[in-house]
N, CA, C and O atoms as a MOPAC input file, in Angstrom:
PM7 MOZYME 1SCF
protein

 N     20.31300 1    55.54800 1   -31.24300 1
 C     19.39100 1    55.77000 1   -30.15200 1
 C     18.01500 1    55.16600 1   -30.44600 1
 O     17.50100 1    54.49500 1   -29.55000 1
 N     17.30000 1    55.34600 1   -31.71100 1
 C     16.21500 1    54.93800 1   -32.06200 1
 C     15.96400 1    53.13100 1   -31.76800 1
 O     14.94400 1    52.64700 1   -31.27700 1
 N     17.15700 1    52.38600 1   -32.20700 1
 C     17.27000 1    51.24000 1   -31.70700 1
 C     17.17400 1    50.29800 1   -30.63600 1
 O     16.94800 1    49.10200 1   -30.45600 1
 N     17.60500 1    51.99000 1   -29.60500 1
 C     18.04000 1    51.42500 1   -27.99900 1
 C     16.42400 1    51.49200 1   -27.57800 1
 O     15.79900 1    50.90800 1   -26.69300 1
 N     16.02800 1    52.43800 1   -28.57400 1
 C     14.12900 1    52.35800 1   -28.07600 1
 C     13.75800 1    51.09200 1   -28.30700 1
 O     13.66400 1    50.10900 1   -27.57200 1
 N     13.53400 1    51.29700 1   -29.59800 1
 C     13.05200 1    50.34200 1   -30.12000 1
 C     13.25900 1    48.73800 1   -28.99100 1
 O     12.33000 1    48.24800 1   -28.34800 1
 N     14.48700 1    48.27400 1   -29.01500 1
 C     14.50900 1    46.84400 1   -27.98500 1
 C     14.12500 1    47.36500 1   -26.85800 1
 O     13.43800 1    46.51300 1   -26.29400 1
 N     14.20500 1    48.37800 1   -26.18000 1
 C     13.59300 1    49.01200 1   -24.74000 1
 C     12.20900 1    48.32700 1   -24.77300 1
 O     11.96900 1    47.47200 1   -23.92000 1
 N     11.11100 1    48.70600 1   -25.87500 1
 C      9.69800 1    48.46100 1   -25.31800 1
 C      9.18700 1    47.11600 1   -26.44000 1
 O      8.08700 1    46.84500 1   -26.92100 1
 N     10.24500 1    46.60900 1   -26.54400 1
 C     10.25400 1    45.24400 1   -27.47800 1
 C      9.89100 1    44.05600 1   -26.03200 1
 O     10.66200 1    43.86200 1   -25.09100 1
 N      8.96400 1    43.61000 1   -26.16100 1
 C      8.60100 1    42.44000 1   -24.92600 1
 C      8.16100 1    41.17300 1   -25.92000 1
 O      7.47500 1    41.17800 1   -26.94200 1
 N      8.70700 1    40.28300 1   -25.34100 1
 C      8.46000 1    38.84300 1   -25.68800 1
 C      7.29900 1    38.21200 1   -25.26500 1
 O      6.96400 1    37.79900 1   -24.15500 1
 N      6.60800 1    38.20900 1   -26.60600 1
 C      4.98700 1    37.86400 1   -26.20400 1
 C      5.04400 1    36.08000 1   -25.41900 1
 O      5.88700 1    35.31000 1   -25.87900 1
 N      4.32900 1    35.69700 1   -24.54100 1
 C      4.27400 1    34.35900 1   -24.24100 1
 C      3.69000 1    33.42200 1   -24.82400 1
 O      2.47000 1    33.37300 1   -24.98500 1
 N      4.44500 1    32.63400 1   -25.17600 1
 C      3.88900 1    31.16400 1   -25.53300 1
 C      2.94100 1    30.07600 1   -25.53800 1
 O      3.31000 1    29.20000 1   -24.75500 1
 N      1.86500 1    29.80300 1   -26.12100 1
 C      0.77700 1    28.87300 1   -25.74200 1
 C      1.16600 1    28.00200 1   -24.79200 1
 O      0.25700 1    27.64100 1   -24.04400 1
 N      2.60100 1    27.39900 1   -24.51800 1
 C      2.63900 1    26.29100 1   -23.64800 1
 C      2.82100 1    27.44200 1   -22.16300 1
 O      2.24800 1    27.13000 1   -21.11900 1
 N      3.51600 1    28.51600 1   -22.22700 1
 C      3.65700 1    29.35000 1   -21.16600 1
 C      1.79200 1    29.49600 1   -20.73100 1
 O      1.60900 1    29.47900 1   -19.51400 1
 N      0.69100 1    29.60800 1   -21.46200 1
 C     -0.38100 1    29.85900 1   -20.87200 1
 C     -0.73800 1    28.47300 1   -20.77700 1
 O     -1.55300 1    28.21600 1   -19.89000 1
 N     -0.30800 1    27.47700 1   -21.50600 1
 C     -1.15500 1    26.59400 1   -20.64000 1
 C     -0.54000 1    25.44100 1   -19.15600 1
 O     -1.08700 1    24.61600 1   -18.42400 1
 N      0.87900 1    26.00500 1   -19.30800 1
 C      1.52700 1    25.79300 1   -17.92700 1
 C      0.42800 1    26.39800 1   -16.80400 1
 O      0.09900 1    25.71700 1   -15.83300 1
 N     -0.01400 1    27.51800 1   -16.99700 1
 C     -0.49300 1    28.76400 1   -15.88200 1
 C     -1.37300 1    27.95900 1   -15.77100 1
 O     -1.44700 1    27.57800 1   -14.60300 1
 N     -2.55400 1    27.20600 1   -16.83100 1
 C     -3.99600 1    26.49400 1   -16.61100 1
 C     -3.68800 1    25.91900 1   -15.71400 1
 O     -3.97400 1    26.18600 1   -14.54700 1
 N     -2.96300 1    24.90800 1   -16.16400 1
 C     -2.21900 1    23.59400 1   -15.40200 1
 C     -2.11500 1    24.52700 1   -13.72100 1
 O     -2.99300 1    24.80700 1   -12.90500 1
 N     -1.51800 1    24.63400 1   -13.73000 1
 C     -0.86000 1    25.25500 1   -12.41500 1
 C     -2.04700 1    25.39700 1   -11.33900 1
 O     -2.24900 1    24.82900 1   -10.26600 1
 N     -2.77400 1    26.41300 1   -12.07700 1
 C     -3.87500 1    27.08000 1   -10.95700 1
 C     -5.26600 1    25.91000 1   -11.08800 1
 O     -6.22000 1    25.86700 1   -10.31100 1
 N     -5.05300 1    25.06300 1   -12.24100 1
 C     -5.91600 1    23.87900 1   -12.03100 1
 C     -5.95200 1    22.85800 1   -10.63300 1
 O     -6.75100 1    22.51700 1    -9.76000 1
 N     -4.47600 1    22.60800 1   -11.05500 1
 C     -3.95700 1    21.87800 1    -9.59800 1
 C     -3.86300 1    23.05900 1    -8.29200 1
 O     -3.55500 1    22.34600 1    -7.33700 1
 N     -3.93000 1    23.92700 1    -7.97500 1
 C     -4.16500 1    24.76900 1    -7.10200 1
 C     -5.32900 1    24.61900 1    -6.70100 1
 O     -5.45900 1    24.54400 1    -5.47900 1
 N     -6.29300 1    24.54400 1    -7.36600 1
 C     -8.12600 1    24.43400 1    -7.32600 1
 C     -8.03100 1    22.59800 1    -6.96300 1
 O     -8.91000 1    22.21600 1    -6.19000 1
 N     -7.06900 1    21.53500 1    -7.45700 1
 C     -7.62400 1    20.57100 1    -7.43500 1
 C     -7.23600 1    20.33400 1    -5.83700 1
 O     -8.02100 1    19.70400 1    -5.12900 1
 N     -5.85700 1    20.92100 1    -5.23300 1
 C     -4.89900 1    20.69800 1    -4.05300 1
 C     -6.49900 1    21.36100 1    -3.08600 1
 O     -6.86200 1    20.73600 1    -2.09000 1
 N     -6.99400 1    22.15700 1    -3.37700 1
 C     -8.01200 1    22.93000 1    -2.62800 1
 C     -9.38700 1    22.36700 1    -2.44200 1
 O    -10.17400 1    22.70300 1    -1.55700 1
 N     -9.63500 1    21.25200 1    -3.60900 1
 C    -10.97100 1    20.39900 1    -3.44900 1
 C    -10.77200 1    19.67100 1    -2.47400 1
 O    -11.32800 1    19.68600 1    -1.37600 1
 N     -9.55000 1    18.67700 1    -3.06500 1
 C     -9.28600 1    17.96800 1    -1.29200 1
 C     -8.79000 1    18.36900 1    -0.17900 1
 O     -8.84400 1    17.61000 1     0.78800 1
 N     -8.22700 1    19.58500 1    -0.07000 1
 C     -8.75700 1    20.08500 1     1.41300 1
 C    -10.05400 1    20.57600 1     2.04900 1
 O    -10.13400 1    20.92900 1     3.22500 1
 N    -11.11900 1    20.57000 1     1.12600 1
 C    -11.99100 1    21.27000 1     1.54100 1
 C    -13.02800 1    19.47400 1     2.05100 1
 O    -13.71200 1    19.05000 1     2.98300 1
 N    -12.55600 1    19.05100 1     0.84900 1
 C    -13.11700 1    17.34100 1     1.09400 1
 C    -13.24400 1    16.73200 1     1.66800 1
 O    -14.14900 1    15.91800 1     1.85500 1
 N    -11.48300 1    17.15700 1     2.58300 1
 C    -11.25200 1    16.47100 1     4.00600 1
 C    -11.50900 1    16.80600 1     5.42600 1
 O    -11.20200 1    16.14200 1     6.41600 1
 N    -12.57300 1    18.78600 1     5.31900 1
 C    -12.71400 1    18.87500 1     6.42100 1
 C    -14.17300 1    18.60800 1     7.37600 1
 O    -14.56200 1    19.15700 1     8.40700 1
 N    -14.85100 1    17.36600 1     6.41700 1
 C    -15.95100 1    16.72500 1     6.90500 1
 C    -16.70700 1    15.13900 1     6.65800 1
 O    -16.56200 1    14.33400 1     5.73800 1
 N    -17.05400 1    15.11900 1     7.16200 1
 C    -17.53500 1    13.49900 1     6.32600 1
 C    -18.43900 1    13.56200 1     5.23300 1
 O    -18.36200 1    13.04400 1     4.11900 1
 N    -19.03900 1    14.06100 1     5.58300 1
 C    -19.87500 1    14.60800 1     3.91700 1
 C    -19.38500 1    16.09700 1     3.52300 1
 O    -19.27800 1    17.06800 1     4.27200 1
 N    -19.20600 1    16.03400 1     2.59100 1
 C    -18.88300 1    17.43200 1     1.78100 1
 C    -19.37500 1    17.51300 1     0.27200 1
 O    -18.98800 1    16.71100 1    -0.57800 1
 N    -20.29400 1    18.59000 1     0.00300 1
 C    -21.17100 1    18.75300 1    -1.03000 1
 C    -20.54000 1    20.00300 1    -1.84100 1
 O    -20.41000 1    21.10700 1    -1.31000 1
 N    -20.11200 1    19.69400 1    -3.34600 1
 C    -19.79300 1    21.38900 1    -3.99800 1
 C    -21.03500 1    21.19400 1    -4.47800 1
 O    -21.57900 1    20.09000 1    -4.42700 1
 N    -21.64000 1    22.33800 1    -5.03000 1
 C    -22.86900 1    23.07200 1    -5.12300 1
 C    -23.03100 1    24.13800 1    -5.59200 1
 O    -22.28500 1    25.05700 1    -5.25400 1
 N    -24.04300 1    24.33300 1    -6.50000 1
 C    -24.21400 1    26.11500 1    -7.00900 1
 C    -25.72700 1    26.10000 1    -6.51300 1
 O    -26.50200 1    25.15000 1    -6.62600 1
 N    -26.04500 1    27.57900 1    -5.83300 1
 C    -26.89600 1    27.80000 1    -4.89800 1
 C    -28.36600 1    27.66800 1    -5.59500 1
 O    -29.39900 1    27.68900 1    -4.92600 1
 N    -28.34700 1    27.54100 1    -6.89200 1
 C    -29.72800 1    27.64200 1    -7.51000 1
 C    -29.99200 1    26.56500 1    -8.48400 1
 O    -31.02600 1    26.44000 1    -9.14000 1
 N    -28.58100 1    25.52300 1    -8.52400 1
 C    -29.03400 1    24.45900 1    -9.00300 1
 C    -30.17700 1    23.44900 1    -8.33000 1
 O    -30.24400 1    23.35600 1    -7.10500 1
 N    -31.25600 1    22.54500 1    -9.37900 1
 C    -32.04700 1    22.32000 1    -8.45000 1
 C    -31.78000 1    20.65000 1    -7.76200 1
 O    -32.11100 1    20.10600 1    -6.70800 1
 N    -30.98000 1    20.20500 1    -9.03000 1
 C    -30.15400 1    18.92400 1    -8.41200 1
 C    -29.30400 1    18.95200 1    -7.33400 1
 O    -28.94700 1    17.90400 1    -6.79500 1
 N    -28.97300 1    19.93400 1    -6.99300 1
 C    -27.75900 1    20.61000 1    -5.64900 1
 C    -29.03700 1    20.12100 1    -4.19700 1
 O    -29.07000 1    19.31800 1    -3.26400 1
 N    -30.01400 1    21.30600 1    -4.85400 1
 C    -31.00400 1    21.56000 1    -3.49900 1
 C    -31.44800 1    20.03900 1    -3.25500 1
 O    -31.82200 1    19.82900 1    -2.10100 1
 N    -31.48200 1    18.79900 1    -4.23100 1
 C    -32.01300 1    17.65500 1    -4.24300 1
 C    -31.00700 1    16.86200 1    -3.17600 1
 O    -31.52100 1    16.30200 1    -2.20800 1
 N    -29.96100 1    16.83500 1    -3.31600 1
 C    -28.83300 1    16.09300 1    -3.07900 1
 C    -28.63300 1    16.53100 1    -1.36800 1
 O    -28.18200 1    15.70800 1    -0.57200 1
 N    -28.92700 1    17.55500 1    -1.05900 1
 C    -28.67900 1    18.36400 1     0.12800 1
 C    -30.20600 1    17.74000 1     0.58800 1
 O    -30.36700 1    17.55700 1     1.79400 1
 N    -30.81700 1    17.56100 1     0.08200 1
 C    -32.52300 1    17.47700 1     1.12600 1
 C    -32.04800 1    16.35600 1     1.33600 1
 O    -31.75900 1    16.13900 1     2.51300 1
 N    -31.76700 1    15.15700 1     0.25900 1
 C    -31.32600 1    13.37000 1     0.15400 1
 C    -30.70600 1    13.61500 1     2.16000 1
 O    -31.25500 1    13.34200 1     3.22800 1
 N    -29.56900 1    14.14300 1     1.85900 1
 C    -28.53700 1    13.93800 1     3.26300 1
 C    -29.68900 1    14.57000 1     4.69000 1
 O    -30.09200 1    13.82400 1     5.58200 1
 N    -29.98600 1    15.84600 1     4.60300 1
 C    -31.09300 1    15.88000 1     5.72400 1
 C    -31.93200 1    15.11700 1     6.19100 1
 O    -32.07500 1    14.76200 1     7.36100 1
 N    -32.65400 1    14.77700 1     5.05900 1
 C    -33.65300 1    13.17400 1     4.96400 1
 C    -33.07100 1    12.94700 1     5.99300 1
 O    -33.28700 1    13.48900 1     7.07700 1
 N    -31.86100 1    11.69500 1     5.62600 1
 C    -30.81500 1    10.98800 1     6.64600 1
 C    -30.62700 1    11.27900 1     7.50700 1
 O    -30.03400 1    10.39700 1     8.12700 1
 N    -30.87300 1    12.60200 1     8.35900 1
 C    -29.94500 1    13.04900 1     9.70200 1
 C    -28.67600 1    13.63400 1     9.42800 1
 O    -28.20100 1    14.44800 1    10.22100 1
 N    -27.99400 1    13.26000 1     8.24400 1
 C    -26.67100 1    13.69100 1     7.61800 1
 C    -26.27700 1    15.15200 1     8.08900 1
 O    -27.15900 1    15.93900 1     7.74900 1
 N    -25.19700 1    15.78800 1     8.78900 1
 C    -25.07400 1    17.01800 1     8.54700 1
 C    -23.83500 1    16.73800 1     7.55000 1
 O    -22.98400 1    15.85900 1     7.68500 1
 N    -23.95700 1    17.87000 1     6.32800 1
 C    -23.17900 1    18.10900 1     5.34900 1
 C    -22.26100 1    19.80200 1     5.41400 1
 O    -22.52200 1    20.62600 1     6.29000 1
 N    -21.49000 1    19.97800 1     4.61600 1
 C    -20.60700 1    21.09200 1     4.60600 1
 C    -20.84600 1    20.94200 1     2.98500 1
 O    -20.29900 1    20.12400 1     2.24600 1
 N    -21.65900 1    21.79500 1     2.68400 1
 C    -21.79500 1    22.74100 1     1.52100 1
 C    -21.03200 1    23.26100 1     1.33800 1
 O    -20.66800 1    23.91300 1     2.31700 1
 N    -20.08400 1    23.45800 1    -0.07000 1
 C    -19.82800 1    24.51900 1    -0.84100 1
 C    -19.74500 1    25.39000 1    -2.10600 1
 O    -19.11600 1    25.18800 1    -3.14500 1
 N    -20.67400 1    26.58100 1    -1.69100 1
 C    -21.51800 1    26.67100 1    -2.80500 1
 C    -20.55700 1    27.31200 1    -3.78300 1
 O    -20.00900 1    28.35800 1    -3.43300 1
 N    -20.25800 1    26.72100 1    -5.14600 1
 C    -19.13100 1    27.24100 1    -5.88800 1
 C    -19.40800 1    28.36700 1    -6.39500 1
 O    -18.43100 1    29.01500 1    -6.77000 1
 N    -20.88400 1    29.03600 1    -6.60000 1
 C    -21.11700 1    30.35800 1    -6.94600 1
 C    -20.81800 1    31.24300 1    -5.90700 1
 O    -20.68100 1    32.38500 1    -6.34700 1
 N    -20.67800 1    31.16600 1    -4.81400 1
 C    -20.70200 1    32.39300 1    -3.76300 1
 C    -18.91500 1    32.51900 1    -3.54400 1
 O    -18.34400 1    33.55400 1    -3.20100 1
 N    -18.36400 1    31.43900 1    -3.78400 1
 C    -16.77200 1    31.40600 1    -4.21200 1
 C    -16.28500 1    32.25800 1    -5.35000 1
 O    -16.75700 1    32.19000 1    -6.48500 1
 N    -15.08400 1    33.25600 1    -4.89800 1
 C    -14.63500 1    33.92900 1    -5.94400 1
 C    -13.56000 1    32.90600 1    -7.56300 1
 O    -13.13600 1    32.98700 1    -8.71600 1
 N    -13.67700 1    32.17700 1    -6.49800 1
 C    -12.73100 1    30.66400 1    -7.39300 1
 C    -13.55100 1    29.61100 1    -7.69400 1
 O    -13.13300 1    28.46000 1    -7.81400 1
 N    -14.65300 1    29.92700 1    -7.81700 1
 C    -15.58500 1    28.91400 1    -8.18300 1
 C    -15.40300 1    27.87200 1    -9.16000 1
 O    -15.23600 1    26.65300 1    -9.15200 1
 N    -15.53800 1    29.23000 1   -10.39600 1
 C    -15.07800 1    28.47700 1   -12.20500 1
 C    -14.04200 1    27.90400 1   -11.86300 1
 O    -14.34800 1    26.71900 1   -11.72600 1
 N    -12.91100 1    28.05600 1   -11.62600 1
 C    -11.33500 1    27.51700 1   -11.27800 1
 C    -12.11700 1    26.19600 1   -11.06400 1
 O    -12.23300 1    25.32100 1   -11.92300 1
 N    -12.77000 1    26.14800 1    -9.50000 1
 C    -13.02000 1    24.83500 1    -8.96200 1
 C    -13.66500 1    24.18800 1    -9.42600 1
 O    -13.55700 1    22.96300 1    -9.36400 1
 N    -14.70400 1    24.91100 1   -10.15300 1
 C    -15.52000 1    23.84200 1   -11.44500 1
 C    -14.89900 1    22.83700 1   -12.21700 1
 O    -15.11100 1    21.62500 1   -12.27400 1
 N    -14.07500 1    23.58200 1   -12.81500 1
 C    -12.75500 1    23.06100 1   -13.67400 1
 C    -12.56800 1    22.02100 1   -13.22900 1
 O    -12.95400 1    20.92600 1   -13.63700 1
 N    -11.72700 1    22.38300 1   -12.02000 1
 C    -10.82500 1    20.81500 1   -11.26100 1
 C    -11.60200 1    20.01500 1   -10.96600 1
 O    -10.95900 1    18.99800 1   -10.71100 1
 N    -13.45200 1    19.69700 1   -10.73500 1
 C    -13.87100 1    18.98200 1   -10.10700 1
 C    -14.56700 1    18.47000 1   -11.45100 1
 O    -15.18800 1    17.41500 1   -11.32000 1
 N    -14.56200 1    19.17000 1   -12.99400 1
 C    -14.98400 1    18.32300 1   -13.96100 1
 C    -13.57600 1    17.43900 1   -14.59100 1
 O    -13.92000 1    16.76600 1   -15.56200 1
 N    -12.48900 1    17.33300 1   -14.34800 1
 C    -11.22000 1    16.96600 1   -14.33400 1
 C    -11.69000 1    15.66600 1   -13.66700 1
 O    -12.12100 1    14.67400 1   -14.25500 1
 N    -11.51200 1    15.86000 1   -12.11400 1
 C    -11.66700 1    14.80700 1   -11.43800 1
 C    -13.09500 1    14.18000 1   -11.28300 1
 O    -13.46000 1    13.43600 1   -10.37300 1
 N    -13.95900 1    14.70200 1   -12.53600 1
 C    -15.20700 1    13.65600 1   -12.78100 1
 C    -15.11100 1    12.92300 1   -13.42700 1
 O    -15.70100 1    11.84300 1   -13.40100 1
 N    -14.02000 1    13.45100 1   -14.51400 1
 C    -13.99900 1    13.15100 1   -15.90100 1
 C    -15.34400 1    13.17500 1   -17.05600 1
 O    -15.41900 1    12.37000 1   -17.98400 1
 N    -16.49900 1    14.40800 1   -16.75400 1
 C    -16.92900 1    14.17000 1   -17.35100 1
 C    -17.26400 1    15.93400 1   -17.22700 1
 O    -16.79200 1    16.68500 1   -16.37300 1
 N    -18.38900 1    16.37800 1   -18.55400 1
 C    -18.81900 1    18.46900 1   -18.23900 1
 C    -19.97500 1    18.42400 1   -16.92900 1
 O    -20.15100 1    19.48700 1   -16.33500 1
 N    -20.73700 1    17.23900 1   -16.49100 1
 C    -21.42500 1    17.61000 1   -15.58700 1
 C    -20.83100 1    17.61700 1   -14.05300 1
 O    -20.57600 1    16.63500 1   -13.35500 1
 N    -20.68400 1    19.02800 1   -13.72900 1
 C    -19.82700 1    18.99900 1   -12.31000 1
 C    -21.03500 1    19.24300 1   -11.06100 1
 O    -20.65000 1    18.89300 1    -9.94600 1
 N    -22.17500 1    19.69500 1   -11.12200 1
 C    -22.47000 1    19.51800 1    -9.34700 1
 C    -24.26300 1    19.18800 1    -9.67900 1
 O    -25.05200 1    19.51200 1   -10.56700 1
 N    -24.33900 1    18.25100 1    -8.23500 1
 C    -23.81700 1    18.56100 1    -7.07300 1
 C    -22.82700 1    17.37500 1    -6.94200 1
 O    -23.08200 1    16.42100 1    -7.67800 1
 N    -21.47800 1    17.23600 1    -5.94200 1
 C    -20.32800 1    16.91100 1    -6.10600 1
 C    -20.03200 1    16.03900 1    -4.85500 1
 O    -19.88100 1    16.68200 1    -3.81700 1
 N    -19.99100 1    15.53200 1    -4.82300 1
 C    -20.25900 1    14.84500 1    -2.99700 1
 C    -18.90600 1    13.79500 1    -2.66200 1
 O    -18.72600 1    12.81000 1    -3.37800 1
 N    -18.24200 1    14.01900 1    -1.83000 1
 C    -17.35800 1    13.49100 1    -1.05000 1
 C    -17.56800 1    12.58500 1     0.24400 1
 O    -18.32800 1    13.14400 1     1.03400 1
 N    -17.15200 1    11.46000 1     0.64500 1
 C    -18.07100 1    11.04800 1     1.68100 1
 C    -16.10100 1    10.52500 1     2.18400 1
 O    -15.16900 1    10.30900 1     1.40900 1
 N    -16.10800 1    10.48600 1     3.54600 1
 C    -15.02200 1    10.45600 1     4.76100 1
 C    -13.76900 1    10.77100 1     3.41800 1
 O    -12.97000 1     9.92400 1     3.01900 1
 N    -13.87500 1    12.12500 1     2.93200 1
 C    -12.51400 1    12.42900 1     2.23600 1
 C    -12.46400 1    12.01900 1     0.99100 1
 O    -11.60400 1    12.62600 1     0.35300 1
 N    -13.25300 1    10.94000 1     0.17100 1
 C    -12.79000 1    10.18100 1    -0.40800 1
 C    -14.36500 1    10.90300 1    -2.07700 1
 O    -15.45900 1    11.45000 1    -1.94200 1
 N    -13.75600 1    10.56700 1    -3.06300 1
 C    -15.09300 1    11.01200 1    -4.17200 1
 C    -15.87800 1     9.92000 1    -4.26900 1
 O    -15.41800 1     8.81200 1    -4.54400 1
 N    -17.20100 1    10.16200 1    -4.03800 1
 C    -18.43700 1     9.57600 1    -4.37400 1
 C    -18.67300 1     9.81400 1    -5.81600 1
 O    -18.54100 1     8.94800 1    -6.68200 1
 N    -18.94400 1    10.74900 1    -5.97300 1
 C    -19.20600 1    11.62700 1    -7.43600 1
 C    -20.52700 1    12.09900 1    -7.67300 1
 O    -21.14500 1    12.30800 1    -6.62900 1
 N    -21.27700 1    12.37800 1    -8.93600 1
 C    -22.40800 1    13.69400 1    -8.63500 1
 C    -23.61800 1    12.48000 1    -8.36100 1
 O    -23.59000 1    11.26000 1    -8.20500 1
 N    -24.64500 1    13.49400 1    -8.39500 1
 C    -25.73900 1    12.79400 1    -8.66100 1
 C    -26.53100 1    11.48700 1    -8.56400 1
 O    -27.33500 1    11.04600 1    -7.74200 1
 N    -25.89400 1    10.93100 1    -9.95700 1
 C    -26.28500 1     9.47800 1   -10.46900 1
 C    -25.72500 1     8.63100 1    -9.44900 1
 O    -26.47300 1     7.81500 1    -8.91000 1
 N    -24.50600 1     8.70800 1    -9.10400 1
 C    -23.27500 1     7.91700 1    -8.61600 1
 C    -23.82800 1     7.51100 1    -6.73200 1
 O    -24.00200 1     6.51300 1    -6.03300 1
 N    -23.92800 1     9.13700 1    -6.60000 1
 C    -24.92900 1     8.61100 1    -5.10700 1
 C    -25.99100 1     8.17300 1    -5.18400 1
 O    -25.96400 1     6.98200 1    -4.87600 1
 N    -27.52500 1     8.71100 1    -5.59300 1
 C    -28.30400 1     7.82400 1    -5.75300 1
 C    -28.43900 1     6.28800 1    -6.33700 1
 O    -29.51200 1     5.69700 1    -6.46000 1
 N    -27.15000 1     5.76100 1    -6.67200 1
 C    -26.68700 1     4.31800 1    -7.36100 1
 C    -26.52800 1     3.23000 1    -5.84800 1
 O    -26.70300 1     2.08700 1    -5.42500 1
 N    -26.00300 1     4.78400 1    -5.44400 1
 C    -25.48400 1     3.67000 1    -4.03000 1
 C    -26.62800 1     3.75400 1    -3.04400 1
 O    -26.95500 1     2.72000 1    -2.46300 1
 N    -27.23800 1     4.83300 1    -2.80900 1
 C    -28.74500 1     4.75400 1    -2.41600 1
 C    -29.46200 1     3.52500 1    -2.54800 1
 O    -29.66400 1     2.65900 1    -1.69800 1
 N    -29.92300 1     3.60000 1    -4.10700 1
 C    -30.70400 1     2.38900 1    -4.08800 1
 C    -30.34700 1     1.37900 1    -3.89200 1
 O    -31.05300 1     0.65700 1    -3.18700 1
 N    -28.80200 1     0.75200 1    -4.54800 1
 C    -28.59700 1    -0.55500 1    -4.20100 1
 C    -28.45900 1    -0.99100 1    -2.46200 1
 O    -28.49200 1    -2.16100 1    -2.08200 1
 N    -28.27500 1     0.40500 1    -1.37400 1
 C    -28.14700 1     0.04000 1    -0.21600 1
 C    -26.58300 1     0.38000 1     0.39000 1
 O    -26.33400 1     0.29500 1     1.59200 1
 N    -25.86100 1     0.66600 1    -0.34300 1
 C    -24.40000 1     0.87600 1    -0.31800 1
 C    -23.83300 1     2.36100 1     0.38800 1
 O    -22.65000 1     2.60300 1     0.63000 1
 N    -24.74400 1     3.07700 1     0.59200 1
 C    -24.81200 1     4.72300 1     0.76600 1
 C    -24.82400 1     4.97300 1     2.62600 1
 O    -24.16100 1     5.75900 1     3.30300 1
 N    -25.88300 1     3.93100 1     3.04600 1
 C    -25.64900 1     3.97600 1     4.42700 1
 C    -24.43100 1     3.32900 1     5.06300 1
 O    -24.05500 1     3.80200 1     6.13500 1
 N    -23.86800 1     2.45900 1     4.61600 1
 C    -22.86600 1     1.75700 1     5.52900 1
 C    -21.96000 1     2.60200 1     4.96300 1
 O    -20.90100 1     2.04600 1     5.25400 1
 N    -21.58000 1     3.92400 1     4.12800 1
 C    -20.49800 1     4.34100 1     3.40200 1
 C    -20.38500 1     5.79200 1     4.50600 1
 O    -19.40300 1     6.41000 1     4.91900 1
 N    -21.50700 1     5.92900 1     4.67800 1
 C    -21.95600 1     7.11600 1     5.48800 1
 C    -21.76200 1     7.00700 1     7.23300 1
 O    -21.67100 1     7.97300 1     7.99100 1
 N    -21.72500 1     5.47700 1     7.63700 1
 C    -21.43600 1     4.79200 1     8.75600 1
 C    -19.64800 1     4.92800 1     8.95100 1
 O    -19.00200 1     5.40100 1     9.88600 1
 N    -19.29900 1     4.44800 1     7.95200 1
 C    -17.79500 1     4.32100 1     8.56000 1
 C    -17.12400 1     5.43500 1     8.27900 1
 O    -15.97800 1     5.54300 1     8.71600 1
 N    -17.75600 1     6.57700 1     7.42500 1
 C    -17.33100 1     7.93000 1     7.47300 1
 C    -17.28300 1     8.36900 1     8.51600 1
 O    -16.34300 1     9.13300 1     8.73800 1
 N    -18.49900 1     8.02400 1     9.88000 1
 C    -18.88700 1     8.85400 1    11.27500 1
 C    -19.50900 1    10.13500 1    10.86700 1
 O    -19.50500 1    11.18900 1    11.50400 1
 N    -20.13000 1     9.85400 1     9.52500 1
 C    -21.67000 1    10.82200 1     9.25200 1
 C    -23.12700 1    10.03500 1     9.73800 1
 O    -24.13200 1    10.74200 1     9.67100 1
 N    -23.26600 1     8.95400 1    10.10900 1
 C    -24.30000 1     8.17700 1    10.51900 1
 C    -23.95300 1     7.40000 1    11.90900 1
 O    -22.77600 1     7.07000 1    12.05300 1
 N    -24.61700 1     7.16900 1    12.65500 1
 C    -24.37600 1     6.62200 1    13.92900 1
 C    -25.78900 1     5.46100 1    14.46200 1
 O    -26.03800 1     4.85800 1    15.50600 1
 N    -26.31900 1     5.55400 1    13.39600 1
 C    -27.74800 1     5.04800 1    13.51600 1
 C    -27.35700 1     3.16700 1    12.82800 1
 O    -28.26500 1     2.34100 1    12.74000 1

């Protein structure tokens, strides 16, 4: 009888590859979820509400006339998750502010103001149907 206990509350601890299947998994869950969220505007900004490069990047598009779809990854209960997937698909640790232009990744910061200055940012913003000017 002591035996039949014993294997009764005997559980098979999981496997490092079993937890990092789960990363994997809910990574791509967060990444399947960036680009839907990517695709439901022509500009789309991830964002944490008190970064001050966020608030920079968001004035940049007003400047413009731009209306944008913010999303602020702190007020998201899946934020970190989405952090994750969107430093994945930066390939680099600095993730916001994060900018998408007709669906497609721009990338943070540097990457838009690159296209800013060289001039590349308005006609990108044109054939999105975020600019009409």
């Amino acid at each position: 009888m002591s035996q039949e206990k014993i294997m009764h509350y005997q559980v098979e601890q999981p496997t490092w590859s079993y937890y990092m299947r789960r990363v994997r998994s809910m990574d791509e869950d967060q990444m399947e979820r960036v680009a839907r969220l990517a695709s439901q505007s022509a500009v789309v900004i991830f964002s944490i509400s008190s970064c001050c490069m966020c608030h920079a990047m968001k004035r940049l598009f007003c400047g413009m006339g731009v209306n944008t779809m913010v999303h602020e990854l702190d007020q998201d209960p899946k934020g970190k998750e989405m952090e994750r997937a969107l430093m994945r698909l930066l390939g680099s640790s600095t993730t916001v502010p994060v900018v998408f232009i007709g669906g497609k990744l721009v990338g943070s910061m540097d990457r838009v103001l690159a296209f800013h200055i060289n001039g590349s940012l308005v006609p990108l913003l044109k054939q999105a149907g975020a600019l009409w000017l």
